[in-house]
VEXDREN-2710 file (C-alpha; in Angstrom, 1 decimal):
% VEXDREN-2710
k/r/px/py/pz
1/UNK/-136.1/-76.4/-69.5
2/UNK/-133.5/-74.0/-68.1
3/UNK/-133.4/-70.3/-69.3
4/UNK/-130.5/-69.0/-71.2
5/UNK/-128.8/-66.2/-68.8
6/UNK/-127.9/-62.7/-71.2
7/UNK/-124.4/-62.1/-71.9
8/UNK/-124.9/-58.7/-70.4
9/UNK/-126.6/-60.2/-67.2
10/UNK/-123.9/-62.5/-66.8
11/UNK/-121.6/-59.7/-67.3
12/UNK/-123.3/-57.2/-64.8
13/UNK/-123.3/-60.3/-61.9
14/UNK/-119.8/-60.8/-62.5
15/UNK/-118.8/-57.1/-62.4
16/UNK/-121.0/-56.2/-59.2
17/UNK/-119.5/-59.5/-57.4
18/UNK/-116.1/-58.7/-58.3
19/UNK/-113.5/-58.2/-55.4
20/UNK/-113.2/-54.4/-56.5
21/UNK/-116.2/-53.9/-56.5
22/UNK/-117.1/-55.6/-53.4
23/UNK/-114.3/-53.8/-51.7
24/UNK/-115.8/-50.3/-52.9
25/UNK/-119.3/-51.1/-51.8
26/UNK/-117.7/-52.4/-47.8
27/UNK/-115.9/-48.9/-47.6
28/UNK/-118.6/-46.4/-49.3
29/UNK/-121.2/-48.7/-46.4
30/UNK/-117.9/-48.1/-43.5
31/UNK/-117.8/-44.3/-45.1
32/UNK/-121.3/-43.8/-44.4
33/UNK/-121.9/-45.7/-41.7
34/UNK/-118.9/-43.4/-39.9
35/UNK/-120.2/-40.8/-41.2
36/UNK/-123.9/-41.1/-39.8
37/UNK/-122.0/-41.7/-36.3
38/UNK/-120.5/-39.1/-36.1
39/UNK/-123.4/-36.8/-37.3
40/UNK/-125.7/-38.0/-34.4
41/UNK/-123.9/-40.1/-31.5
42/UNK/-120.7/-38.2/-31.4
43/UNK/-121.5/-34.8/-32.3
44/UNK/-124.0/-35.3/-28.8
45/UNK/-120.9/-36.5/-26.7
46/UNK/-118.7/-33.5/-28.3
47/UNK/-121.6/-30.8/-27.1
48/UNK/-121.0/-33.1/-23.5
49/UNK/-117.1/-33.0/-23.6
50/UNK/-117.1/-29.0/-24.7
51/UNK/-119.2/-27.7/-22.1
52/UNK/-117.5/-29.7/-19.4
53/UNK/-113.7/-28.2/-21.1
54/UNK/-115.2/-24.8/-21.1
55/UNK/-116.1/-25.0/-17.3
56/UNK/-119.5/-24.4/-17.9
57/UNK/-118.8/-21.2/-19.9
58/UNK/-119.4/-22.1/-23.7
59/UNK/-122.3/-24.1/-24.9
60/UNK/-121.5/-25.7/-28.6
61/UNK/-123.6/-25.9/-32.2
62/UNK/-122.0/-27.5/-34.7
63/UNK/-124.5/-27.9/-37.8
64/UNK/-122.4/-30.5/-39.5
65/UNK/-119.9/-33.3/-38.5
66/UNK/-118.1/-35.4/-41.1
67/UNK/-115.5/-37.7/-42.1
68/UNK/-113.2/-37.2/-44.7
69/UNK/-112.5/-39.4/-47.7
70/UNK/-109.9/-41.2/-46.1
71/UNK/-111.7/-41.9/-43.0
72/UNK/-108.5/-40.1/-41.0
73/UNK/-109.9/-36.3/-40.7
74/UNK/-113.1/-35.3/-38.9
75/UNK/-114.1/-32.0/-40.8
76/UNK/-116.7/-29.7/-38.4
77/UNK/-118.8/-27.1/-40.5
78/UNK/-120.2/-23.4/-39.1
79/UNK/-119.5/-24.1/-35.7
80/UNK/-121.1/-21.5/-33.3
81/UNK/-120.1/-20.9/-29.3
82/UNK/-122.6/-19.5/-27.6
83/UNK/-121.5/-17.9/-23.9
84/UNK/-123.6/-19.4/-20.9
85/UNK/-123.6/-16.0/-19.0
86/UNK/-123.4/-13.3/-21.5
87/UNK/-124.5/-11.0/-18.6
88/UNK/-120.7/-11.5/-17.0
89/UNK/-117.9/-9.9/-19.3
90/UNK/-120.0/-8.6/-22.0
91/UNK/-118.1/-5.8/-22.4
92/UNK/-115.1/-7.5/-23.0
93/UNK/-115.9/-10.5/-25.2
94/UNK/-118.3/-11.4/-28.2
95/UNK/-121.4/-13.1/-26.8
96/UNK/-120.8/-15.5/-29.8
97/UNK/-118.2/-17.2/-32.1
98/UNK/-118.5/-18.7/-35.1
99/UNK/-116.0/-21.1/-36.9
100/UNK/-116.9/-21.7/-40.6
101/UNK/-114.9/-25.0/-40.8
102/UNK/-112.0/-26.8/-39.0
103/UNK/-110.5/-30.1/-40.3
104/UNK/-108.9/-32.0/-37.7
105/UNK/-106.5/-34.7/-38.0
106/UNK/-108.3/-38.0/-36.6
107/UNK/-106.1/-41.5/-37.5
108/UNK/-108.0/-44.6/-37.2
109/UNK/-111.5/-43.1/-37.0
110/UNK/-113.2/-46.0/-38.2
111/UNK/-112.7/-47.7/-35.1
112/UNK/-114.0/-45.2/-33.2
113/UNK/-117.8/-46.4/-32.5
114/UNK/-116.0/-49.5/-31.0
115/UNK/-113.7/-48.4/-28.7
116/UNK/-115.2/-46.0/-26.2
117/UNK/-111.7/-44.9/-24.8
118/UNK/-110.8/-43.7/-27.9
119/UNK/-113.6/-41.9/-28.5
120/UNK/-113.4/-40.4/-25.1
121/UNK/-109.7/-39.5/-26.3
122/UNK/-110.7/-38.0/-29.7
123/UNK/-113.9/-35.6/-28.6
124/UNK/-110.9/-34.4/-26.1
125/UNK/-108.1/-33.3/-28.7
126/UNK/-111.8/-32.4/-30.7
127/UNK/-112.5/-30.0/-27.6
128/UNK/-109.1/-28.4/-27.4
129/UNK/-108.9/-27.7/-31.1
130/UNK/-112.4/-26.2/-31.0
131/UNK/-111.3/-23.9/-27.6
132/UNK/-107.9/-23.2/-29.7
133/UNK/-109.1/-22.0/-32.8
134/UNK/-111.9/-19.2/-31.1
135/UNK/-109.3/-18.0/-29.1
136/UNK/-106.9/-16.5/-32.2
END
């Protein structure tokens, strides 16, 4: 003898299996999943790509790395630059710079773990925004 489903069970199934929903869950696990990249993986190869645009003058620390809701903005949160050789130019320049928060306009960043090139191309324009911004 078969069980009787509930009429709310039966509603519940339908409503998480529905394409909506189904569509929601695939871009909150995209979302995150982006967003995890970028916290670890890229925000490594950004502290990489910086140093080698600085010429070996400015290390990088950026505390957090995220997407926005639309998947087509990184947003970078208290960003610090650290001078290599405070020794040199101290006189003449901070030691340090700090960036509270810089939103950067990124289309198609949910491809990015996949296509390497891109990526390469994105922590560039990343780099030059970053360099941009602590020098005004």
């Amino acid at each position: 003898m078969k069980k009787k489903r509930g009429p709310v069970r039966i509603w519940l199934t339908a409503f998480i299996l529905s394409p909506g929903m189904i569509f929601t869950q695939a871009y909150f696990l995209l979302w995150l999943s982006t967003n995890v990249w970028l916290d670890h993986a890229f925000k490594q190869h950004l502290k990489q790509v910086f140093v080698a645009e600085t010429g070996q003058g400015y290390q990088l620390d950026v505390r957090s790395l995220r997407t926005g809701p639309g998947l087509n903005s990184i947003i970078l949160k208290k960003l610090e630059l650290f001078r290599v050789d405070p020794a040199e130019n101290q006189q003449n320049e901070q030691t340090t710079r700090e960036i509270s928060e810089l939103r950067i306009d990124c289309p198609n960043l949910s491809f990015l773990p996949f296509r390497p090139s891109d990526e390469m191309l994105s922590l560039q324009k990343v780099s030059e925004r970053i360099i941009s911004r602590s020098n005004q």
